[in-house]
C-alpha positions as CSV (number, residue, x, y, z in Angstrom):
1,X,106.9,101.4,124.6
2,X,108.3,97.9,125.6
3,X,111.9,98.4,125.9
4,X,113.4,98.1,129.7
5,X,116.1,100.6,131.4
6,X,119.7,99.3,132.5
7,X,120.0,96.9,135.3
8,X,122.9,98.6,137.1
9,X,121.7,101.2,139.5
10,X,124.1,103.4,141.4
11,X,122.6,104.8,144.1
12,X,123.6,108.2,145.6
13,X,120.7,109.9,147.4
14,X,120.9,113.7,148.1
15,X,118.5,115.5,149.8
16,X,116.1,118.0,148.5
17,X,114.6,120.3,151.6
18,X,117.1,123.5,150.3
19,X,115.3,125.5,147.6
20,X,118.4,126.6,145.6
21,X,121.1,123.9,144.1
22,X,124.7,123.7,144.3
23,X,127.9,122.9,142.6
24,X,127.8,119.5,144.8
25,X,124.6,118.1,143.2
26,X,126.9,117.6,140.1
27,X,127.9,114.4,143.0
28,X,125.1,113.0,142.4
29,X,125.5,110.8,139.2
30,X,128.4,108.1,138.3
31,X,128.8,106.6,135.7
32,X,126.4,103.6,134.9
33,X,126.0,101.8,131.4
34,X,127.1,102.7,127.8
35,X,128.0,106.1,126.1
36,X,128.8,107.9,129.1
37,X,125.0,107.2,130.8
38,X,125.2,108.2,134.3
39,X,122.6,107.4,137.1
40,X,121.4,108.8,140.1
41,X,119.0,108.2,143.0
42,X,117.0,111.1,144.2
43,X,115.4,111.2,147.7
44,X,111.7,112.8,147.5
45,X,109.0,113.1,150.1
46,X,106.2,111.3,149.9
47,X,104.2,113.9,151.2
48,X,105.6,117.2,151.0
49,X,102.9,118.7,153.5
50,X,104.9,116.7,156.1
51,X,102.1,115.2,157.6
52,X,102.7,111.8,156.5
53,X,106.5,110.5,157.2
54,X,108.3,108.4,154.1
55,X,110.5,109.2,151.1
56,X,110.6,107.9,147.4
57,X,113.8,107.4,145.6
58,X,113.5,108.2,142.1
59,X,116.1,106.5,139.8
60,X,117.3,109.0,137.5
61,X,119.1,108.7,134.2
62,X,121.3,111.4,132.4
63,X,122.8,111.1,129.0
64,X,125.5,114.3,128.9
65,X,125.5,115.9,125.6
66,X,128.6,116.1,123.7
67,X,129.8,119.4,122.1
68,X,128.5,122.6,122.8
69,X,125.2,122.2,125.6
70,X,122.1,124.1,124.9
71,X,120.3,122.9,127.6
72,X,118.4,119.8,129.3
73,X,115.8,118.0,128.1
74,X,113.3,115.4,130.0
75,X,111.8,112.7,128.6
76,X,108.1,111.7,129.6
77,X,106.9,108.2,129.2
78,X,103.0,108.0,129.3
79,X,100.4,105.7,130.9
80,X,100.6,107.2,133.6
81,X,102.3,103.9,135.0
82,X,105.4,103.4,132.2
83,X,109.3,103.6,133.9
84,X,110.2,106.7,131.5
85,X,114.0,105.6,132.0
86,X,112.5,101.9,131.5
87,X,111.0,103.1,128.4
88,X,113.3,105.7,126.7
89,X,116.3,103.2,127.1
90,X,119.0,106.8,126.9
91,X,122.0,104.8,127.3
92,X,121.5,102.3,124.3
93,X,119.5,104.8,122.2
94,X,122.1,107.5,122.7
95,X,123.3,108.0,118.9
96,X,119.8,108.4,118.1
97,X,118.5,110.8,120.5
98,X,121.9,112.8,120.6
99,X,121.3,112.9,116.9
100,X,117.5,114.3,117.2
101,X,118.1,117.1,120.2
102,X,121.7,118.1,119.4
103,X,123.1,119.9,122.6
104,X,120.7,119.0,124.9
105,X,121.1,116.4,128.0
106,X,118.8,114.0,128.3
107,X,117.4,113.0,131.5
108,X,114.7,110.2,132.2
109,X,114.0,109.0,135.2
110,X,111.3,106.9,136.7
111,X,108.3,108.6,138.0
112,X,107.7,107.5,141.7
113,X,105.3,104.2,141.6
114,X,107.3,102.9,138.3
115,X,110.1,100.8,137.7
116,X,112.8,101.8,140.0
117,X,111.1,104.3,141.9
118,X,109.5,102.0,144.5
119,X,107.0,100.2,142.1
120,X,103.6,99.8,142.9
121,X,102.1,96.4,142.5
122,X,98.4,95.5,142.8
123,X,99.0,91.4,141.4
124,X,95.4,90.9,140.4
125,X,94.0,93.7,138.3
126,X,97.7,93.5,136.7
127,X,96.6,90.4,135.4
128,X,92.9,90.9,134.7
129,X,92.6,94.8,133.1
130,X,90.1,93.6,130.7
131,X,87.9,91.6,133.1
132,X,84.0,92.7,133.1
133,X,83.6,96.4,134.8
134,X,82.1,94.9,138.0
135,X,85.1,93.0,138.6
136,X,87.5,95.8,137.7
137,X,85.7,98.2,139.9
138,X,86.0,95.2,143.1
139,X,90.0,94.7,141.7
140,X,90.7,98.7,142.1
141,X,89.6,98.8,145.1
142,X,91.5,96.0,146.2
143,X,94.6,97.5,144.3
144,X,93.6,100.8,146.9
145,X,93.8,98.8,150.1
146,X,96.7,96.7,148.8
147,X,99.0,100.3,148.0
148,X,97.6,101.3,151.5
149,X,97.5,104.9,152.9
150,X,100.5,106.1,150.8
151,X,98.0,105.8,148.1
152,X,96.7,109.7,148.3
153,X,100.5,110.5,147.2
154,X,100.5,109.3,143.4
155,X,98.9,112.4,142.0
156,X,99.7,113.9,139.0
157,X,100.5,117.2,141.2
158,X,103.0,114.6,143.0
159,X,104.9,113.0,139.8
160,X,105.0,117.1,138.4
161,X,106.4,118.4,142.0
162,X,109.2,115.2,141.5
163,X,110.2,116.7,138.1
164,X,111.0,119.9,139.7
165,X,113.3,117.8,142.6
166,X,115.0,115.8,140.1
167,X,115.6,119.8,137.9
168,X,117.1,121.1,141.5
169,X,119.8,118.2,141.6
170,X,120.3,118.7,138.5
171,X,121.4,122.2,139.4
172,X,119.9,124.1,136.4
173,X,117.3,126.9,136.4
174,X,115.2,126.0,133.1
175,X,114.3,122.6,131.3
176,X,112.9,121.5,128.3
177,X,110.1,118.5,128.3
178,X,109.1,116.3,125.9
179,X,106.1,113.9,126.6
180,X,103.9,111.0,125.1
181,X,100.1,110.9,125.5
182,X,100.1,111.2,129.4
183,X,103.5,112.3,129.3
184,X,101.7,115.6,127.8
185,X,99.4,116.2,130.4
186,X,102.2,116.0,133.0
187,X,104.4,118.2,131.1
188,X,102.0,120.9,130.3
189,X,101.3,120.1,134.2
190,X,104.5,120.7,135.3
191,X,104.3,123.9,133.4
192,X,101.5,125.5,134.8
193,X,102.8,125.1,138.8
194,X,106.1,125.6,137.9
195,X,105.7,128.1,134.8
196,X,109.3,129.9,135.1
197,X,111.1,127.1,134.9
198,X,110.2,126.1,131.5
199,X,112.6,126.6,128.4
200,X,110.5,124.6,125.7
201,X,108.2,121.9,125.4
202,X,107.6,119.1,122.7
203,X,104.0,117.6,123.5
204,X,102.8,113.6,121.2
205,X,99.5,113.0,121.4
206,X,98.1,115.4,124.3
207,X,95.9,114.2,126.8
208,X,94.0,117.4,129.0
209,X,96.1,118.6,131.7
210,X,93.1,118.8,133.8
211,X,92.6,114.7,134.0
212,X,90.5,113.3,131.6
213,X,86.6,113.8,131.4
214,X,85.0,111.0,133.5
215,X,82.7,110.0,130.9
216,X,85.4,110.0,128.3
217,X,83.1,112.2,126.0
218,X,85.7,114.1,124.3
219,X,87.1,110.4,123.1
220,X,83.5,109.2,122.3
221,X,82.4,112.5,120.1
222,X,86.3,112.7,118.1
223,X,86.5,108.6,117.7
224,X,84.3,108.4,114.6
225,X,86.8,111.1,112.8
226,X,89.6,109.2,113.8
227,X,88.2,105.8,112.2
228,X,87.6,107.6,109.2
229,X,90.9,108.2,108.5
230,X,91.8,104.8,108.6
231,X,90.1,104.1,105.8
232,X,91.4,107.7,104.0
233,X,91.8,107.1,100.1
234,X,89.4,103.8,99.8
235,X,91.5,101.6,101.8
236,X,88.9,100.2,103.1
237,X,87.0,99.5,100.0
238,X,88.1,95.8,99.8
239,X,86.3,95.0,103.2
240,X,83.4,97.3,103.5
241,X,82.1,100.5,101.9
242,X,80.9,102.3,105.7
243,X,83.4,101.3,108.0
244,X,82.5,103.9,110.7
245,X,78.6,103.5,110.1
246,X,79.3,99.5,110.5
247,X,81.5,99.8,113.6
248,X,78.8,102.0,115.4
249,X,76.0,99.7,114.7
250,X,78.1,96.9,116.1
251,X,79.1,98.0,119.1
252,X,75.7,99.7,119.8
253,X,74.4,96.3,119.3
254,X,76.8,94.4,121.3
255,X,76.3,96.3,124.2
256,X,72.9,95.3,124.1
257,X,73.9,91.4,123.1
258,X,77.3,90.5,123.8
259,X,78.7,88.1,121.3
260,X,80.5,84.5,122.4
261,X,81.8,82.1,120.3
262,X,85.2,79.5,119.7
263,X,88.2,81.1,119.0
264,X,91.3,79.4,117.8
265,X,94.4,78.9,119.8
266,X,97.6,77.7,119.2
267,X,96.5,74.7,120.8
268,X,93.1,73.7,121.0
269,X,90.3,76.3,121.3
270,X,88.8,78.9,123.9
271,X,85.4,80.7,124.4
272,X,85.5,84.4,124.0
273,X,82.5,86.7,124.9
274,X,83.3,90.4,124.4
275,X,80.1,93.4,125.0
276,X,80.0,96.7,123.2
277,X,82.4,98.0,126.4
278,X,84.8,95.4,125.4
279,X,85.0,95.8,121.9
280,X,85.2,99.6,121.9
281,X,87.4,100.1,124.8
282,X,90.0,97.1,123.7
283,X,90.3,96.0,120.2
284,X,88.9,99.2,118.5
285,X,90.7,101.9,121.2
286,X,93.9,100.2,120.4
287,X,93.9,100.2,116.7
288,X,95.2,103.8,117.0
289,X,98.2,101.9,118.4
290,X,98.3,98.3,116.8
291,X,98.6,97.7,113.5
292,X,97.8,94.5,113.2
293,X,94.1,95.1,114.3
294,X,93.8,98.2,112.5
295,X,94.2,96.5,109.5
296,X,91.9,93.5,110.4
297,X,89.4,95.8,112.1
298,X,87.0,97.0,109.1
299,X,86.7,93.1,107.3
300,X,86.0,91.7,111.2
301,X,83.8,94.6,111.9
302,X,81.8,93.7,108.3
303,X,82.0,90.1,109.3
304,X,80.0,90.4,112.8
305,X,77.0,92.3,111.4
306,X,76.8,89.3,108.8
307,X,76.6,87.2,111.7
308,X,80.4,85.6,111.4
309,X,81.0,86.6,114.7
310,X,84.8,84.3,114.9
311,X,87.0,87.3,113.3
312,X,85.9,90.0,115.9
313,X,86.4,87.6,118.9
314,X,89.8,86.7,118.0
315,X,90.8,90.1,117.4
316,X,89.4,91.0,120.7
317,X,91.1,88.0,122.1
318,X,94.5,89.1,120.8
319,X,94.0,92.2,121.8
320,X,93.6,91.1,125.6
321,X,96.3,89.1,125.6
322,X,98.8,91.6,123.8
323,X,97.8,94.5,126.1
324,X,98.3,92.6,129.3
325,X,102.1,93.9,130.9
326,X,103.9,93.4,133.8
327,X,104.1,96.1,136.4
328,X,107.5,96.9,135.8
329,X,106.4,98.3,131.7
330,X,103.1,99.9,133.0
331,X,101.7,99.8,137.1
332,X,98.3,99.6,136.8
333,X,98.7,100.2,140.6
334,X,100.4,103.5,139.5
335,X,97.9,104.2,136.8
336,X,95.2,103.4,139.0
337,X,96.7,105.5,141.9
338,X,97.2,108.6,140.0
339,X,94.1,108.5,137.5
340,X,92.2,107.9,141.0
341,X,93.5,110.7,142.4
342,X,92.9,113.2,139.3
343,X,89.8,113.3,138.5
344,X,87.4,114.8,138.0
345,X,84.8,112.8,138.9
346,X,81.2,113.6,140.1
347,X,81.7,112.8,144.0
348,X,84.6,114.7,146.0
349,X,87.6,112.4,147.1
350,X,86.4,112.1,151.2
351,X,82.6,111.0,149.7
352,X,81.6,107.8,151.3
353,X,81.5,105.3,148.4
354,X,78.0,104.3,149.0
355,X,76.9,107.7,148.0
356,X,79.2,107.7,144.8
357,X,77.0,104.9,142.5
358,X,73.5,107.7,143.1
359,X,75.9,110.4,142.5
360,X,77.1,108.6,139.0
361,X,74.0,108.0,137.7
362,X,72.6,111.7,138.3
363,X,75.8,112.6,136.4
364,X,74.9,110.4,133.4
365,X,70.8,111.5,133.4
366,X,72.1,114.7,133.1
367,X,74.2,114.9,129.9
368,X,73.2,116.5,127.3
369,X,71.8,114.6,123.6
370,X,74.9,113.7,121.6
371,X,77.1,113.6,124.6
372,X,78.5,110.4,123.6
373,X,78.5,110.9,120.2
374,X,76.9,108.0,117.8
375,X,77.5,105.6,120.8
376,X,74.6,104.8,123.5
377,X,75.0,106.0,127.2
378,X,76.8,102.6,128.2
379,X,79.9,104.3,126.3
380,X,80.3,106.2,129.2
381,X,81.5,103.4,130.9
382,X,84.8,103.9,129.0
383,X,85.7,107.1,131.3
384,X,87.5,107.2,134.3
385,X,84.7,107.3,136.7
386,X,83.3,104.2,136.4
387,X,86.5,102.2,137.0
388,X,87.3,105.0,140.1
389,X,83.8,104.3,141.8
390,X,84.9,101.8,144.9
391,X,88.6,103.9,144.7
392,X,88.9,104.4,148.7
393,X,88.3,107.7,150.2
394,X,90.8,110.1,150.8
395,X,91.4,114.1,152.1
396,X,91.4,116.2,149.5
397,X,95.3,117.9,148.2
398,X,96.5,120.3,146.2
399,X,96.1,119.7,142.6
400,X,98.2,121.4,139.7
401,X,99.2,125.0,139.2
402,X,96.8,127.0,137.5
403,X,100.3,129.3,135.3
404,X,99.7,131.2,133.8
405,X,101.3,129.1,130.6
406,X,105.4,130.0,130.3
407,X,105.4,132.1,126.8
408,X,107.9,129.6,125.4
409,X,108.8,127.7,122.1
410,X,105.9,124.6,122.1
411,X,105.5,122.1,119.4
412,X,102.3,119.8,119.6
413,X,102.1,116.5,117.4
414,X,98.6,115.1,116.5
415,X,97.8,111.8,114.5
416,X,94.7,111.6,112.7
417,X,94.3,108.2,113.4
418,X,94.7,108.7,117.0
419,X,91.6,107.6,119.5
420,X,92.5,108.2,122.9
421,X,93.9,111.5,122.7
422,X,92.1,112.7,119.8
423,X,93.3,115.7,117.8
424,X,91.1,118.5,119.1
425,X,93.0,118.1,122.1
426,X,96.1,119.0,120.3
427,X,95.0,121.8,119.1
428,X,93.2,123.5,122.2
429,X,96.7,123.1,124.0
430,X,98.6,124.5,121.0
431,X,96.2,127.2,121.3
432,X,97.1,128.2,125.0
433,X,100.4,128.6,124.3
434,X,101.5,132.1,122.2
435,X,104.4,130.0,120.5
436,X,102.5,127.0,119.9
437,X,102.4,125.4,117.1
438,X,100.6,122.3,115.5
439,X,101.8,119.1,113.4
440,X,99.3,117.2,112.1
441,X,99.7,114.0,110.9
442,X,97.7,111.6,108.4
443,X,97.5,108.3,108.7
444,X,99.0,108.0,112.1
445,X,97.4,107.2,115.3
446,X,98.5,107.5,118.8
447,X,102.3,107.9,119.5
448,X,103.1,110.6,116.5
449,X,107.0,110.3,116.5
450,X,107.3,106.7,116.9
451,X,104.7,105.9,114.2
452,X,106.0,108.5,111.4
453,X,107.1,106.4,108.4
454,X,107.3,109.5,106.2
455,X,110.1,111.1,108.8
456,X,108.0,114.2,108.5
457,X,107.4,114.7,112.4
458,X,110.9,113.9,113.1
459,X,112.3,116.7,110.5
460,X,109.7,119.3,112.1
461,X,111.3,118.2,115.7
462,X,114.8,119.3,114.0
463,X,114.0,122.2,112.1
464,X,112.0,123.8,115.1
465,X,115.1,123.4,116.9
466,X,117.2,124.8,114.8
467,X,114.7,127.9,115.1
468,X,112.7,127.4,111.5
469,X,109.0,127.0,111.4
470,X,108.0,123.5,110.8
471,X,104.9,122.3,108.2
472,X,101.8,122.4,110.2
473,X,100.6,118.9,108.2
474,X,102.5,116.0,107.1
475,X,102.4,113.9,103.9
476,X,99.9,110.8,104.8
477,X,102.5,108.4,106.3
478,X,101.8,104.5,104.6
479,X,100.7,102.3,107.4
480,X,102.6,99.6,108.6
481,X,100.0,97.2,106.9
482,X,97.3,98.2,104.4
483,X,93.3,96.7,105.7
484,X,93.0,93.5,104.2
485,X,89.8,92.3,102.3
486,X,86.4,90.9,103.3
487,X,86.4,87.5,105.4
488,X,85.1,85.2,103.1
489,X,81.7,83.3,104.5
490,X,83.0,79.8,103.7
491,X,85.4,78.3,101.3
492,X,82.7,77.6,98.5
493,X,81.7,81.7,98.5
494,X,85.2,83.0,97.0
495,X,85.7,83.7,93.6
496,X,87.8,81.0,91.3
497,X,89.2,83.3,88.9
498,X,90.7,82.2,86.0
499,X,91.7,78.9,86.9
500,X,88.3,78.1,88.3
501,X,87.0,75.6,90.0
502,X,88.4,74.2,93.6
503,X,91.7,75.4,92.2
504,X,90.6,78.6,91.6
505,X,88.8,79.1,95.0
506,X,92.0,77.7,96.8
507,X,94.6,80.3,94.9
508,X,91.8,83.1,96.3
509,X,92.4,81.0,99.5
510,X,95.8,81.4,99.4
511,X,95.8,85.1,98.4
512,X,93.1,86.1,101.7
513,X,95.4,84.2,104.0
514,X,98.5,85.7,102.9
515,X,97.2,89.1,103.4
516,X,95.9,88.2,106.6
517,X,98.8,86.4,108.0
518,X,100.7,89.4,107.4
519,X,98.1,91.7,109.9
520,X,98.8,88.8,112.3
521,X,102.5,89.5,111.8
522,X,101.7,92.9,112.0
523,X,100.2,92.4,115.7
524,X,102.5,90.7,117.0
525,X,105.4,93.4,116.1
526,X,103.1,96.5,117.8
527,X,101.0,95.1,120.3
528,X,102.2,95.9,123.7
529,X,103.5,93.1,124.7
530,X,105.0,90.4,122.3
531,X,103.8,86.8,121.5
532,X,105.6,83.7,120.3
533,X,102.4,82.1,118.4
534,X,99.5,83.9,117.0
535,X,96.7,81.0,116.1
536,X,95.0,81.2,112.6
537,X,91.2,82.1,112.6
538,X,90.9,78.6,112.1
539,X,94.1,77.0,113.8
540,X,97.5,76.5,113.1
541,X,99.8,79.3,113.9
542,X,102.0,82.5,112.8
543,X,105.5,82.8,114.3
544,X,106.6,86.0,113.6
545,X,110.4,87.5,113.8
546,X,111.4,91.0,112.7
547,X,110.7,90.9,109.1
548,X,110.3,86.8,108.5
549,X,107.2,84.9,110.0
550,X,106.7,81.2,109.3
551,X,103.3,79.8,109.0
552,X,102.4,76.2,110.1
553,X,99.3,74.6,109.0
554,X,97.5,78.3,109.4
555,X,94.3,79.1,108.0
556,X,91.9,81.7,107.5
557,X,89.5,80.1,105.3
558,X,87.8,77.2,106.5
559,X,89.3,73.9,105.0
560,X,92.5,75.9,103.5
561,X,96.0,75.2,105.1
562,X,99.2,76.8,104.2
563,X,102.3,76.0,105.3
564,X,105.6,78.0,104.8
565,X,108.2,80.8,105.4
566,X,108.2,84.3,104.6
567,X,110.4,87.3,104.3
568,X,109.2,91.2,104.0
569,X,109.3,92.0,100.1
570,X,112.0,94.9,99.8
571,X,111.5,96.6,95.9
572,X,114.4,98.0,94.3
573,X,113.7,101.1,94.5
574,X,110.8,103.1,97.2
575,X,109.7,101.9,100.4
576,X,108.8,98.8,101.4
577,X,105.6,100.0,103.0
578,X,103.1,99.1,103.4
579,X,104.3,95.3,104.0
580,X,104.0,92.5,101.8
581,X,105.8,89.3,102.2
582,X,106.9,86.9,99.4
583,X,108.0,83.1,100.1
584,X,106.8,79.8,99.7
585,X,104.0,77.3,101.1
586,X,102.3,74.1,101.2
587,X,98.6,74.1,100.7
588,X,96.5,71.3,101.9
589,X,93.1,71.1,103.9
590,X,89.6,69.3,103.3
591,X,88.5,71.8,101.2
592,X,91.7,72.5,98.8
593,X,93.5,71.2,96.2
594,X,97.0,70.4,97.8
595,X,99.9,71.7,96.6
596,X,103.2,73.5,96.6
597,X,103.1,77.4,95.6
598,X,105.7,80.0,95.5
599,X,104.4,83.5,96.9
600,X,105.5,86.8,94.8
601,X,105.0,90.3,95.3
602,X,101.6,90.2,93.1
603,X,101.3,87.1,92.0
604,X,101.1,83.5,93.4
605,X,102.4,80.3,91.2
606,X,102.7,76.4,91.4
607,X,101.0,73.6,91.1
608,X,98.0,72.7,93.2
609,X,95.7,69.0,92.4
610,X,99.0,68.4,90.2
611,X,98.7,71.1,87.7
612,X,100.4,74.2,86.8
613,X,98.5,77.2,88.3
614,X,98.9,81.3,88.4
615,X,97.0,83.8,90.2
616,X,96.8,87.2,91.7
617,X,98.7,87.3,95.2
């Protein structure tokens, strides 16, 4: 989620040391933004043990519900490191929300380490996520020493005890929790320590409660069913016939080679080298999430084992500079912090780190054949322990509650699509729970109920509510942008068609960078953070805005520029999904014949080396 919480902040701070709340923490909140939002600051411990002095405030955020109340509801961002009243926005999304958990109030507050609740900051591996592991491992540490002692307080036993601080203000006995991806495993957290005080819970695309595995082998057996159903129903077809089997290969192979090469920018050109650990943990891991490289993914992926290398290293490129955020949208300081502090991994916290590289290599020699599913042993490098290896020591603490599970209403959301918290994982936590119950979702990846086109997940959210029994799978929800075709080797390779002939081959030129323009716009509406200009696999750029993009001098054949503005076609009756665009554009480069053409729905039209043309869009 990109979108950023209120700027006013009224702070009243109460203190939490009495077990039972009163009439008076109603004082708490006043009024602070739009349809009646009211916000409040909450004084925490930072170490409840006492042993280390210090508080946190925790900026808190309550949207009252009109009409007749049913109860309260908390809203859990993910990450860990997102500002959940950053992210969830109450205030401004209030007819919405209101409209999807009638009677309930809605709290969101910032999780201690995020946005308002004294954000951590670690400047360098803020900037740098997706430098080489080495690097990262040398930049946590430094985030460690930088956070200092207060460190060892950012536990996901920590952020669960705060939601049971900010329920006692609150003044009520039993809360409902609804969380996204790591917002799961601290709901299902908070559950089992603080079981009685559950009402229901509402759990998009669960991560384990107990931290996840430090080899990420759950992710690395499940990922290969998840790209499958990308391509679900031939959509693939146009780009290659073994997506999956291709994208293994590659990344197998690139963790043994690592591929560098130019890539286009929007001004000039850079050198991008990306290693199997690049590929698979960036541009690959966050096509569950962006669909702009999920639909560019299988042609690139076809591309690179043809030895045309330039797609993958752009998307891979795009997908580093996308995914790059400030602290206050996700705190890598926080994240690293509190996925530090989890675990498992295969030293204890107080282990001396030059004893932890010995003890993470007799971990990986011992796992068993398969472990990491089609992918070598360097996969492992995508888990937790790797990048927690120089973390700095620290006592061991409590961790979670161990329940048992509250036997109330649960309602788990899995896409099929999704790669980081694949669907098993949904359903062993739906499983734990004697009134849970599964959604499954086609065609959707990570982030169920803000990736739905089909509404489906939404109306299951309603009818549970209203105490029916929602479907248990969804219709296959259209994707934002359907995978585009092969990446043609050079300009004289595609086909002429009809027309034939350089005119020919430049319509098919057209027609490829159409449909690929429209991915690019596709990444720039989801990727985390936003772009102005997206360069063309071979220069000029995309500018994308809402449902328009322009294109200037862009190209994605070699020799082939096209030049123009588009709108998203709307037909007059369905949806308008997946996108296409229609327009209009001038063609020119050293390859084509130059032109004016008008861009339709299906077709393309115009006159290109001064005569009439018509061709398939």
């Amino acid at each position: 989620m990109r979108l950023r919480g209120l700027i006013v902040l009224i702070a009243l701070c109460v203190a939490l040391g009495v077990p039972n709340a009163t009439p008076a923490a109603r004082t708490l909140f006043a009024p602070c933004g739009a349809n009646g939002l009211q916000c409040a600051t909450v004084n925490v411990p930072l170490d409840r043990s006492g042993a280390t002095p210090g508080t946190v405030s925790l900026h808190v955020e309550e949207l009252p519900a009109p009409g007749v109340p049913r109860g309260v509801l908390f809203l859990i961002a993910g990450g860990p490191g997102q500002a959940s009243a950053g992210a969830f926005t109450i205030g401004a999304n209030a007819l919405d929300l209101r409209s999807e958990y009638p009677g309930y109030t809605l709290i969101a507050f910032d999780p201690r380490g995020t946005g308002r609740s004294g954000l951590l900051r670690c400047p360098e591996l803020q900037a740098d996520p997706f430098a080489a592991l080495t690097m990262v491992q040398a930049l946590v540490a430094k985030c460690g020493t930088e956070i200092g002692p207060s460190r060892a307080f950012y536990s996901t036993r920590d952020h669960a005890d705060d939601i049971d601080a900010v329920r006692r203000a609150l003044g009520v006995d039993k809360i409902a929790l609804e969380g996204t991806s790591y917002g799961t495993q601290l709901s299902v957290a908070y559950a089992l320590t603080y079981p009685s005080h559950v009402e229901r819970l509402i759990l998009d695309s669960v991560a384990d409660p107990a931290g996840r595995d430090p080899f990420a082998l759950d992710d690395l057996q499940q990922m290969p069913k998840g790209l499958a159903s990308l391509c679900s129903g031939g959509l693939c077809r146009a780009a290659t016939s073994n997506f999956v089997g291709e994208l293994v290969k590659l990344a197998n192979r690139m963790a043994a080679h690592p591929v560098t090469g130019k890539v286009a920018k929007p001004s000039g050109t850079r050198t991008v080298r990306a290693s199997g650990f690049d590929f698979l943990g960036g541009a690959v891991l966050d096509s569950d999430l962006n669909a702009g490289l999920a639909a560019e993914l299988p042609a690139a992926v076809h591309a690179a084992l043809r030895g045309q290398t330039r797609p993958l290293l752009r998307l891979v490129q795009l997908d580093r500079q996308t995914a790059i955020t400030s602290a206050a949208d996700l705190s890598m300081g926080l994240f690293t912090a509190t996925v530090c502090d989890d675990g498992p991994f295969p030293w204890a916290p107080e282990t001396p780190l030059g004893q932890r590289p010995g003890l993470l290599a007799t971990a990986r020699s011992a796992l068993p054949r398969g472990s990491t599913g089609p992918f070598g042993i360097w996969a492992t490098d995508l888990g937790p322990a790797p990048f927690c290896l120089l973390w700095p020591t620290q006592a061991r603490r409590p961790g979670i509650g161990s329940g048992p599970l509250p036997n109330v209403p649960v309602l788990v959301f899995a896409g099929e699509r999704d790669l980081r918290t694949p669907r098993t994982n949904a359903a062993a936590i739906a499983a734990r729970f004697p009134q849970g119950r599964l959604v499954t979702v086609p065609g959707v990846g990570h982030s169920v109920l803000g990736t739905d086109f089909t509404g489906c997940a939404q109306t299951a959210v309603s009818i549970w509510l209203s105490g029916g029994v929602p479907p248990s799978r969804c219709p296959r929800s259209p994707m934002l942008v359907n995978p585009i075709g092969a990446f043609p080797a050079s300009f004289a390779t595609l086909k002429p068609g009809r027309t034939g002939g350089v005119r020919g081959r430049t319509l098919a030129a057209v027609a490829k960078t159409v449909r690929e323009a429209t991915a690019s716009w596709a990444f720039s509406l989801t990727g985390f953070t936003q772009v102005k200009a997206i360069a063309g696999l071979y220069g000029g750029t995309i500018r994308a805005s809402g449902t328009n993009f322009v294109l200037k001098g862009y190209s994605t054949v070699a020799g082939v520029r096209i030049s123009g503005s588009f709108r998203l076609y709307r037909p007059e009756s369905g949806s308008p999904l997946p996108a296409r665009f229609v327009g209009s554009v001038r063609v020119d480069g050293t390859k084509a014949a130059h032109g004016r053409l008008a861009v339709g729905a299906s077709t393309l039209s115009g006159r290109l080396g001064g005569r009439q043309v018509h061709g398939p869009a």
